[in-house]
N, C-alpha and C positions, 0 to 999 in steps of 0.2 A: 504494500500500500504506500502510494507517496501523499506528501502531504506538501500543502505550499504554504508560508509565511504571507500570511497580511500583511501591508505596510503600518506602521504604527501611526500612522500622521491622521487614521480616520479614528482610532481613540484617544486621540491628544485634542483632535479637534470638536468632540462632545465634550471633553474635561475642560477647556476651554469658553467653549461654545457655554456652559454650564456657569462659568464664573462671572463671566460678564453679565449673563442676566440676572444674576444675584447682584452685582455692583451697579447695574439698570435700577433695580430695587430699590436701590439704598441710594441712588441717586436722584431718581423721583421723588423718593420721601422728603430728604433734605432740602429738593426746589419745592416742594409742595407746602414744606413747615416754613419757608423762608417768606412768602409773602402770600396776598390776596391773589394775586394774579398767576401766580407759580401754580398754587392750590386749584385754580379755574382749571389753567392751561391740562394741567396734569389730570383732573377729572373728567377733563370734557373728552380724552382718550377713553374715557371707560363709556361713559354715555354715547359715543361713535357704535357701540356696537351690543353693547351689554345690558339684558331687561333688567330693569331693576337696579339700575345704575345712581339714580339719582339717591336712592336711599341709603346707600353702602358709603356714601362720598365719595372721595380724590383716592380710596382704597383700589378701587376698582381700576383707576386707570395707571395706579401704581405696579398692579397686575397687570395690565395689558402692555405696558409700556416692558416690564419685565419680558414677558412670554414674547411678545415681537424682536426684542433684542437677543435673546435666547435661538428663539426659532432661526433669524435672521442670520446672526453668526454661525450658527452651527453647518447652515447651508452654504456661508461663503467659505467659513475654516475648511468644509468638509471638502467642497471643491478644490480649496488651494493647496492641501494637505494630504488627500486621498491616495496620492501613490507615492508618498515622500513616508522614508524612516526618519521619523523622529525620538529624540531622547525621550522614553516613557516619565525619566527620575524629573528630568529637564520639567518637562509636561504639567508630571505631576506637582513638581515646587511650587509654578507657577499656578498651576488650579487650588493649593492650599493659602497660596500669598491672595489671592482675589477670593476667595469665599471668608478669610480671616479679616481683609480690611470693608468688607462688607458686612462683616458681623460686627466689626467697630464702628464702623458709621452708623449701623440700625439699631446700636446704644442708646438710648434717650443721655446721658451725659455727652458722648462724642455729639450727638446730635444737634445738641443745643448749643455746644459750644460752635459747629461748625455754622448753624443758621445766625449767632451771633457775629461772628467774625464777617461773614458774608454777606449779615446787613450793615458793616460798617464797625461794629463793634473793636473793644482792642483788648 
């Protein structure tokens, strides 16, 4: 029986593809807490598509804006990556470096402080 090696660059680019829409996440939240208009912008993504949109708030479109950068990445990574070996360790560093600074952003302390500084704050 032979067996053939898949290139690694289609599972680097879901691990990838995966981190960004969690730093998507955590970056809507942060434009959404920053002002009126952030909160609008970022809600009216979820109201574009989703019943019962209005009731959930700028949640919804926190989620959609996630899931479209997710989905959206993974399709470009997946093509630009697809028959390239890539370092799995390399890969992986970098999907635990983007799901950890997105779990520091989606801190209420990181949070606050970075919607402070971003309005001006010092």
């Amino acid at each position: 029986m032979r067996t053939t090696e898949k290139p690694t660059g289609i599972a680097v680019a879901a691990l990838w593809a995966a981190a960004l829409g969690v730093l998507a996440l955590a970056g809507s939240h942060i434009l959404a807490d920053r002002s009126k208009s952030g909160e609008a912008w970022v809600h009216a993504w979820g109201k574009a598509w989703m019943p019962g949109a209005e009731g959930i708030g700028p949640y919804s479109g926190k989620e959609t804006l996630a899931l479209l950068t997710w989905l959206g990445s993974w399709i470009l990574l997946h093509l630009a990556l697809r028959r390239k070996n890539v370092s799995l360790t390399a890969g992986g560093v970098l999907f635990l470096v983007g799901v950890g600074l997105a779990t520091a952003l989606l801190w209420p302390p990181v949070t606050g402080r970075m919607v402070h500084l971003l309005q001006g704050g010092h």
